[in-house]
C-alpha positions, 0 to 999 in steps of 0.5 A: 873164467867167472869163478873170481866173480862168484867168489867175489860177490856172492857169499853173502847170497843165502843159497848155492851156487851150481856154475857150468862151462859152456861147450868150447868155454873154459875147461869144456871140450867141443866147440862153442855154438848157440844149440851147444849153448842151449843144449848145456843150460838143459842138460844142466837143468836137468841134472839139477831136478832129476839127479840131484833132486831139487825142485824147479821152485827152487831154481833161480837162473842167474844169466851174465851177458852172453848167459843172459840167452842161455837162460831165457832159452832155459826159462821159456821152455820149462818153469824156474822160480826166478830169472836174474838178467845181468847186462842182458842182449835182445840179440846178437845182431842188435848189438852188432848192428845197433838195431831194434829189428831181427834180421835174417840169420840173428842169433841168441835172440832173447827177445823172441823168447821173453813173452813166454817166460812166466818167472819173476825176471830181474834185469841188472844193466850198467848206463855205460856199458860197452858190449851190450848197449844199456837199452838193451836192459831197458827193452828187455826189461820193459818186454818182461811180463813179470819184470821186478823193478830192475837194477840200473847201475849209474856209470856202470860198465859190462864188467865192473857192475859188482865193483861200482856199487857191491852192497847194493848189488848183492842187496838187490839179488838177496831181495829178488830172492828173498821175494821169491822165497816169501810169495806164492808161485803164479798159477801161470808158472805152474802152468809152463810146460816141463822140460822132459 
């Protein structure tokens, strides 16, 4: 379903791109729930580190809406070199409810997990998105403990983010990573337990 948006706005990002469908998404059978979500993320992980052979220092988790949980599941359980956050949600129920409390039975709770990602995160987030309130950027940004500066995209929706303004969107992924790139890795990182 996003292959258009990779195709579209990321060729001139100096790395590979690895994509996968989730569990009942796309051309992936089962059906679709949040431990299938996450399940996919570490699967894929790890296939990437222990089959293909690459680096965690090498890993840059790149989550949109929706994926924005997946990977801070990803990243709070096991050390990545960089989180990228497009339109990211504190939780489910904040966006359905309009609240900036947990309530019982909340799902996709990104919010919960951000004190523990030790990875430089990028948070991307358009003022007028329609899906995931732009505070929800903003709050999450804010909770990062090694936020770089974020991206907000004036009038920016959820899904027209790269359209509004594309150079200065890729510019500010290629510098994330460019950042990345030329900076030591924290020691607190290198601390972060290993996903096995």
């Amino acid at each position: 379903m996003i292959l258009h948006y990779f195709q579209d706005v990321m060729p001139e990002i100096p790395c590979n791109i690895f994509a996968y469908d989730y569990t009942g998404y796309g051309r992936s059978s089962g059906s679709p729930s949040e431990d299938e979500i996450y399940s996919d993320i570490e699967s894929c992980f790890l296939y990437l580190r222990d089959v293909l052979g690459i680096p965690w220092t090498q890993i840059v988790l790149f989550g949109r809406s929706l994926g924005t949980s997946a990977s801070t599941h990803l990243a709070a359980l096991t050390p990545v070199r960089g989180i990228i956050l497009q339109c990211p949600m504190l939780s489910l129920f904040r966006i359905a409810f309009n609240s900036n409390f947990s309530l019982p039975g909340d799902q996709l709770k990104s919010v919960d997990r951000l004190e523990k990602i030790e990875a430089p995160t990028l948070v991307i987030h358009g003022t007028q998105d329609e899906i995931v309130p732009f505070w929800h950027g903003v709050e999450i940004h804010k909770n990062s403990k090694h936020g770089v500066e974020p991206y907000w995209v004036d009038g920016g929706d959820h899904n027209n983010l790269e359209v509004i303004d594309d150079s200065e969107f890729g510019r500010r992924v290629v510098d994330f990573i460019e950042r990345l790139e030329s900076s030591a890795i924290d020691d607190a990182l290198l601390k972060q337990p290993v996903l096995i």
